[in-house]
C-alpha positions as a Python dict, from the first residue, in 0.01 Angstrom:
ca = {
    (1, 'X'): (0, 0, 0),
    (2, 'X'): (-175, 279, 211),
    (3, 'X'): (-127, 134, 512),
    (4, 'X'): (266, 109, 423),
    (5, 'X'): (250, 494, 337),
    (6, 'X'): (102, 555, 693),
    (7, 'X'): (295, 364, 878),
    (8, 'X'): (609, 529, 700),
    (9, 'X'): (453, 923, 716),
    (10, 'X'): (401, 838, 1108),
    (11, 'X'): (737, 691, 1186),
    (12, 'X'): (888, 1046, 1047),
    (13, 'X'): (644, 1252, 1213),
    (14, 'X'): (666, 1026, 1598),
    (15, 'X'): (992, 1031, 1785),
    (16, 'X'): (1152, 689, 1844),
    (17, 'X'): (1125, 729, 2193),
    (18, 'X'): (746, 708, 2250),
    (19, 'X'): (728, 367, 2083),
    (20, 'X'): (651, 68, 2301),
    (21, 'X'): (810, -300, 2313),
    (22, 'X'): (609, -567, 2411),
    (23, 'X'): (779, -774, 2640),
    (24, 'X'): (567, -1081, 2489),
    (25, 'X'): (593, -1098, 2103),
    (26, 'X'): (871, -813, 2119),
    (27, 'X'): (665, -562, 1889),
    (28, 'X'): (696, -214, 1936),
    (29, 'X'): (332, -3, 1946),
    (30, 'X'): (276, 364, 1923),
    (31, 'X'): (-68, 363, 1899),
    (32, 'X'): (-286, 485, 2244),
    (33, 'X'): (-498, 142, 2283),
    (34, 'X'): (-191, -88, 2286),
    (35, 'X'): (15, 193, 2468),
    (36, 'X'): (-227, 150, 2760),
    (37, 'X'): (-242, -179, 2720),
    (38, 'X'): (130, -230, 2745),
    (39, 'X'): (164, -7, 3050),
    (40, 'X'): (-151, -171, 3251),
    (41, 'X'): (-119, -489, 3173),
    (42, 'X'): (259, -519, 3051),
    (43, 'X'): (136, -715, 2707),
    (44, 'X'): (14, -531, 2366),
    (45, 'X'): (-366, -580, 2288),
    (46, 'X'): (-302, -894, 2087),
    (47, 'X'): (-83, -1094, 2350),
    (48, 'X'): (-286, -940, 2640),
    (49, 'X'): (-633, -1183, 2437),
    (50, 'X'): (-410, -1448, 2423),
    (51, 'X'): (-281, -1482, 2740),
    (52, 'X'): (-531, -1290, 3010),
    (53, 'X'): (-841, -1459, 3075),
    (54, 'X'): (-1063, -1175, 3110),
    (55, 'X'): (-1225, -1212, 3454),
    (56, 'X'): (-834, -1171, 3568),
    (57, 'X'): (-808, -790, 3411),
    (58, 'X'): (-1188, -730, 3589),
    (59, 'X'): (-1059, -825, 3904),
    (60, 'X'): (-738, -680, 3896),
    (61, 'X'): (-794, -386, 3775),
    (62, 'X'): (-1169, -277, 3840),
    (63, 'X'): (-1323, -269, 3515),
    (64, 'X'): (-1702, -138, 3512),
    (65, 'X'): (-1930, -461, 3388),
    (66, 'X'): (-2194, -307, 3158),
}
């Protein structure tokens, strides 16, 4: 029920225009992690696990192997 509430206070408080479609499972994201996710790897975090082996996002885009 909160998480209903939230979702509803921050659709009236974000304009429709900075939401996100994934291309993938056609959701649309507003959040920063799935935002950057959608414009670096063109999928949402979700599709992005199921369908990019990880060893193709370090190569491709550089990512620092602690």
């Amino acid at each position: 029920m909160k998480q209903k509430k939230y979702e509803e206070y921050l659709r009236k408080t974000l304009p429709e225009e900075e939401e996100v479609e994934c291309p993938e499972c056609k959701l649309k994201f507003y959040d920063q992690f799935n935002l950057l996710s959608l414009a670096s790897l063109k999928f949402c975090l979700l599709c992005a696990n199921r369908n990019v082996k990880k060893e193709t996002i370090e190569e491709k885009y550089h990512v620092n192997k602690n």
